[in-house]
MARDREN-618158 format. One line per 10 residues: number of its first residue (from 1); for each residue x negated, y negated, z of C-alpha. Coordinates in steps of 0.001 Angstrom, whole numbers, plus 500000, padded with zeros to 6 digits. Example, Ala and Ser with C-alpha at 12.3 -4.5 7.8 and 13.67 -1.06 7.14 Angstrom:
<pts>
1	487700,504500,507800 | 486330,501060,507140
</pts>
This chain:
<pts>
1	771350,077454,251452 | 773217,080417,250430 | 771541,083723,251325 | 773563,086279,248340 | 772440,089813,248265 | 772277,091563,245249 | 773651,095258,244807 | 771332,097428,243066 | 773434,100413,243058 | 775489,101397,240242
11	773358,099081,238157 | 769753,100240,238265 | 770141,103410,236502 | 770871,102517,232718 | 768853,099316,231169 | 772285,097395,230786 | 772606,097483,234147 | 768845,096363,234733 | 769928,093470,231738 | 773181,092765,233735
21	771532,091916,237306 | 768581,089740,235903 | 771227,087839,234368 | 773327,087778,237437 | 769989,086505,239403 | 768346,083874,236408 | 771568,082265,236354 | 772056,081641,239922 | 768553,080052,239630 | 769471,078136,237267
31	772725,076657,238436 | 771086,073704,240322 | 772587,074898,243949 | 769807,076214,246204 | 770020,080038,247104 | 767886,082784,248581 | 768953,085976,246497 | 767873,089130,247667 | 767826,092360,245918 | 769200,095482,247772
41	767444,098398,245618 | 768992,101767,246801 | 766225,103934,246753 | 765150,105121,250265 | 766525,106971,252588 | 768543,110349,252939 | 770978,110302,250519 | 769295,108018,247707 | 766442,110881,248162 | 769814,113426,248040
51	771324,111948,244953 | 767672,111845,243351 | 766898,115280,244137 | 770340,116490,242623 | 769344,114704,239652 | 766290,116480,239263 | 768320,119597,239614 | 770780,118824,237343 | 767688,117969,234883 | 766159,121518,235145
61	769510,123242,234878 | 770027,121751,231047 | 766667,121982,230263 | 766898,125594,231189 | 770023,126228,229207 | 768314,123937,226208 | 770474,120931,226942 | 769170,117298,227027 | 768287,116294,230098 | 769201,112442,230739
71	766518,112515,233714 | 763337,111432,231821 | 765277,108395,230044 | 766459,107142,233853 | 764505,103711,234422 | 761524,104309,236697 | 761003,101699,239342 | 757933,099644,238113 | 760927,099581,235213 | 763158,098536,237774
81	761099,096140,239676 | 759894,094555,236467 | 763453,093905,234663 | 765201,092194,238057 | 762451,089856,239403 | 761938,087970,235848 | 764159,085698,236614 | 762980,082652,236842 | 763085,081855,240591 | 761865,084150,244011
91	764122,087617,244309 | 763164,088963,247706 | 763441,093026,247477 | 764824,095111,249733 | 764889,099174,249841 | 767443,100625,251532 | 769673,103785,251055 | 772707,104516,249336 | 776238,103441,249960 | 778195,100806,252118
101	776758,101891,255162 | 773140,100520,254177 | 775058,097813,252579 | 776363,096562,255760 | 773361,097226,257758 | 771352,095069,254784 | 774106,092228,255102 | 773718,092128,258849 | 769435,092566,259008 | 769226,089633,256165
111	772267,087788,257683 | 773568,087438,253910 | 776328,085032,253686 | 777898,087443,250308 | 776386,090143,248326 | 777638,091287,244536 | 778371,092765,242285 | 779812,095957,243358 | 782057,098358,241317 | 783585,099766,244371
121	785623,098012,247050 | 783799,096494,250800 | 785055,097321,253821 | 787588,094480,254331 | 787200,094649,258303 | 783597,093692,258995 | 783607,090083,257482 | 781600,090982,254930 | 782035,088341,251853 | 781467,090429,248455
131	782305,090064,244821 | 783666,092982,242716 | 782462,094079,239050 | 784811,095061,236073 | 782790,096589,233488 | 784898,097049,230994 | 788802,099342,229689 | 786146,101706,227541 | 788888,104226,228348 | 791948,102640,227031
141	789941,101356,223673 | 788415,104917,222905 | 790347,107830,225094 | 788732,110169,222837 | 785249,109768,224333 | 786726,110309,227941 | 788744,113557,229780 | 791995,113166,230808 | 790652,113921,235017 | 787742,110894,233668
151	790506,108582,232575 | 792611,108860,235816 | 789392,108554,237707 | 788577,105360,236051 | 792086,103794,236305 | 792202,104680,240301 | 788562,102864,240534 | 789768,099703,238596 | 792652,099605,240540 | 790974,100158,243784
161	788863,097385,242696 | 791502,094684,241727 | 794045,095238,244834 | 791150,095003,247440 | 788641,092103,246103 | 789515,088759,246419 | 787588,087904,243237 | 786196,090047,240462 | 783392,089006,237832 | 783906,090133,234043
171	781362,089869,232008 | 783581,088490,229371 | 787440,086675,228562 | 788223,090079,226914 | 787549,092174,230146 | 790117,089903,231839 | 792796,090417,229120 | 792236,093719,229737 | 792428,093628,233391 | 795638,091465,233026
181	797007,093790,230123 | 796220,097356,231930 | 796580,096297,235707 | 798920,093045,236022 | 800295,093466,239601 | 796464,093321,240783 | 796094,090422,242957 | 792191,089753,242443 | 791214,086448,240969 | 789124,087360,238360
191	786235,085116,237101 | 784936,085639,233077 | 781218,084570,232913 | 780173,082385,230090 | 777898,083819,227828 | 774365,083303,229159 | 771615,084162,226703 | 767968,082842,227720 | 764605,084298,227440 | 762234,084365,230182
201	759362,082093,228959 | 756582,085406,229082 | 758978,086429,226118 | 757795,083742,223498 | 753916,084350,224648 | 754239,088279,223244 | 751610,089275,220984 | 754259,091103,218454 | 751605,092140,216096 | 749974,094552,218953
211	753255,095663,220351 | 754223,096934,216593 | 750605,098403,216698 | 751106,100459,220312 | 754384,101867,218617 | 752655,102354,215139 | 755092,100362,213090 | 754907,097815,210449 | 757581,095142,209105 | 759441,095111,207582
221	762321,096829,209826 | 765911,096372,211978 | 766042,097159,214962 | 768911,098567,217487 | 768466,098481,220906 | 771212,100459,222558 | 771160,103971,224031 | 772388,106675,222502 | 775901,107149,223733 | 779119,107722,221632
231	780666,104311,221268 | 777746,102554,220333 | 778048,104259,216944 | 774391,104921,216014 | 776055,106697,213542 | 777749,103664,211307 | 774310,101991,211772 | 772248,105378,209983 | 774685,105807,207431 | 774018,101928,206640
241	770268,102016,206644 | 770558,105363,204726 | 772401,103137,201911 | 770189,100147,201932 | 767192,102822,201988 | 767278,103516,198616 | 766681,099997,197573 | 764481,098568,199761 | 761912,101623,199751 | 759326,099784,202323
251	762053,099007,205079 | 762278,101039,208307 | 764861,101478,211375 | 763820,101190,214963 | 765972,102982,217766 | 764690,101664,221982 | 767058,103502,224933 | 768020,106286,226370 | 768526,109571,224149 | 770864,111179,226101
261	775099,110608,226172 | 776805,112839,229024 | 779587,112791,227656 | 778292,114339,224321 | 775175,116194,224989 | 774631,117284,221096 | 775008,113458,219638 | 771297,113130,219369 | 770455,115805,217628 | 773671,115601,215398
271	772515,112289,215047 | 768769,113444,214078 | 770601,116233,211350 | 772584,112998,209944 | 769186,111196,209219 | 767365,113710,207840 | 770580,114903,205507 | 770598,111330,204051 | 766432,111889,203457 | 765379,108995,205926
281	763814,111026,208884 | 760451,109488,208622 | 761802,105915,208451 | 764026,106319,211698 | 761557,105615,214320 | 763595,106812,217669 | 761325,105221,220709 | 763590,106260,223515 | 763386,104173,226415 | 760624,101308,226159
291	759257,098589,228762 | 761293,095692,228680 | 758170,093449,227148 | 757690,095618,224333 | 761436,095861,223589 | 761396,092112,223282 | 757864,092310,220916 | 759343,094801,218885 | 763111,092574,218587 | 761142,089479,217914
301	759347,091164,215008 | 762399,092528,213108 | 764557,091521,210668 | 767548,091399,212586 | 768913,093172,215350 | 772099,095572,214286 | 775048,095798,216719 | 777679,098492,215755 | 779408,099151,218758 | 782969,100173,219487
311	783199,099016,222648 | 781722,096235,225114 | 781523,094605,228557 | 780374,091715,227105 | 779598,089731,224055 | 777419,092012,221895 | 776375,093562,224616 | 772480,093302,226099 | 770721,093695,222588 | 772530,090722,221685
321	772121,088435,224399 | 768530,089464,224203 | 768586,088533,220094 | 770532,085677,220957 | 767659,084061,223220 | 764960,084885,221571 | 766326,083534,217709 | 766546,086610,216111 | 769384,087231,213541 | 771707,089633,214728
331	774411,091588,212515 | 777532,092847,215022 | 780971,094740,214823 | 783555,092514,214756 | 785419,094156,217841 | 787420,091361,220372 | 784740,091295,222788 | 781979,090185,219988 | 784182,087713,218584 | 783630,085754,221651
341	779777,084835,220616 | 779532,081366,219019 | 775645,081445,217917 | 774035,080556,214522 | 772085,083806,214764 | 775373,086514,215059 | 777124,087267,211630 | 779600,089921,211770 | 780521,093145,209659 | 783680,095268,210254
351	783874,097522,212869 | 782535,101082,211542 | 782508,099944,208242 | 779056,101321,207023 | 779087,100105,203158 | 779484,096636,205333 | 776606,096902,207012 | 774371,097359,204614 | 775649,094594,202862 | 774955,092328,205202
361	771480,094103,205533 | 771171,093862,202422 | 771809,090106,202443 | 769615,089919,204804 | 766772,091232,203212 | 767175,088726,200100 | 766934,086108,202580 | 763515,087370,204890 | 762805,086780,208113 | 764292,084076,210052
371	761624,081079,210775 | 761035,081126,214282 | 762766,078329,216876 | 760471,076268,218445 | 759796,077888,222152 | 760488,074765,224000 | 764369,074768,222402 | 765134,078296,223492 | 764048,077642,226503 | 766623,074517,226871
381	769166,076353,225042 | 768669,079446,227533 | 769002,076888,230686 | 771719,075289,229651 | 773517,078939,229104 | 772457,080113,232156 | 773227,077262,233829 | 776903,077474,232970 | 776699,081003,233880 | 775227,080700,237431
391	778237,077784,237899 | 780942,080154,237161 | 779029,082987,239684 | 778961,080211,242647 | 782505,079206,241886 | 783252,083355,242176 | 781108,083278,245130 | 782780,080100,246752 | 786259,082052,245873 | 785497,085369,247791
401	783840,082841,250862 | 786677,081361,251510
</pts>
């Protein structure tokens, strides 16, 4: 049996990361090889309490200076905890501090035969078997959202990453053309997952009426489920529901994630001055960052799920693999990445193209809510994805063993 330890860090600190490393672990579960997976959470010991601490800091400072502070949207653990170990199968967890240090004395303790996925390169001279990450070129698609020192930064970690690992996961075929396009002396095999979609079977036994009622909503309403930075373009998907407003007078928007971008501090309440400027304040309905369960009531209960992102690491990102799964409709920008999903429930709508949108909102609406799928056919449908999925991880796996 293959004992494969799972790195927490890097991942644990945004819900896409939370999404990414569930599927990482369902789909190894689900590939029909026995393993013992074991997730390596970095949050004791000196310097996860350091980095914590500084967060906290960092937190007060903007509050003081009447900045957002991204602290409060940060996962907490029962978050944590309760995102990664849904996964289908036993996920042993593990606390240990920061870095590759606790890494290597994790690998050693748990005798781990590999551990993944990491953004940053292993040290190469212990014997330690580990799979690298590539996220995604964010920076080459839409340099306008990143500094000049944030770009270099990015393009020394990527290449870091590609000239040291002996195999590198993508989350999708795009990614790769990327990597192959923007780093092609890199010697890293790199291995695109297939898209794997699949709810965990708690998700079809949701009571969605109560979950609307915790949140005070009422159908009928979209939903987006992305946090609020830049190049998910919140904004194209306002300016849409703003135009389909004025004809469908009972419809509503609901916003789950984070409220906070880094990079642009002021995009939330710009964002907030944009709604209320096209006279649909009180139908936004801005949740911030939800449990996963009642994200999944509150998807299951909409009309569709709206995906108007710029950029992506992988098909439609979480909110549509999430959609996806579960049989809910889902309306998505038509950028490269996207175009990769092959589902009955995506239909797509040009990239920031607003009036587009909310014609396909629109169309929507005329045609109501989508009758649900049958729980025992996601389920198959979400084990066969995964399936393929975890096959593709244990072939990466197999690659960086050898």
């Amino acid at each position: 049996m293959v004992r494969i330890g799972l790195i927490g860090q890097g991942f644990i600190d945004w819900a896409g990361g939370l999404d990414f490393l569930r599927l990482v672990a369902a789909s190894l579960h689900a590939a029909g090889t026995p393993v013992e997976l074991h997730l390596l959470l970095p949050l004791s010991g000196p310097r996860a309490a350091a980095r914590h601490g500084a967060r906290q800091v960092r937190a007060l400072l903007a509050r003081a200076l009447g900045r957002p502070a991204a602290l409060a949207h940060a996962p907490s653990r029962a978050h944590i905890l309760e995102s990664v170990t849904d996964t289908g199968g036993e996920v042993r967890v593990h606390f240990i501090d920061e870095g590759p240090r606790a890494l290597l004395q994790a690998w050693r303790r748990l005798s781990l035969d590999v551990v993944l996925p990491t953004f940053e390169p292993l040290p190469s001279d212990t014997g330690l078997a580990w799979v690298g990450y590539l996220y995604d070129f964010q920076h080459h698609h839409l340099p306008q959202l990143f500094s000049p020192t944030d770009c270099e930064r990015r393009d020394r970690q990527f290449a870091r990453l590609l000239d040291t690992a002996r195999v590198v996961i993508a989350n999708a075929r795009a990614v790769e053309d990327d990597a192959r396009r923007f780093r092609p002396q890199a010697s890293a095999q790199i291995v695109p997952l297939p898209f794997g979609a699949a709810p965990a079977p708690a998700w079809l036994d949701l009571d969605i009426a109560a979950t609307q009622a915790l949140h005070r909503l009422h159908q009928p309403y979209f939903i987006v489920c992305n946090q609020f930075w830049a190049h998910k373009d919140h904004r194209t998907a306002f300016l849409a529901f703003a135009e389909l407003a004025a004809s469908q007078p009972d419809m509503q928007l609901v916003c789950t994630g984070a409220t906070t971008d880094p990079r642009q501090p002021n995009l939330m309440s710009e964002l907030m001055d944009l709604v209320r400027a096209r006279g649909v304040a009180d139908r936004v309905h801005v949740l911030g960052l939800v449990p996963k369960r009642e994200q999944i009531g509150l998807m299951r209960g909409a009309l569709a799920v709206l995906q108007p992102t710029r950029c992506e690491g992988g098909p439609g990102g979480g909110a549509v693999y999430d959609a996806v799964a579960l049989g809910v409709p889902a309306l998505v920008s038509d950028i490269a990445v996207n175009r990769e999903l092959d589902e009955p429930e995506v239909s797509f709508f040009p990239v920031g193209q607003a009036d587009a949108l909310a014609a396909a909102m629109q169309e929507r609406c005329r045609l109501g809510p989508a009758p649900p799928a049958a729980a025992a056919t996601l389920l198959q449908r979400g084990r066969q994805r995964r399936a393929r999925c975890g096959l593709a991880l244990l072939e990466a796996i197999g690659r960086a063993r050898a």
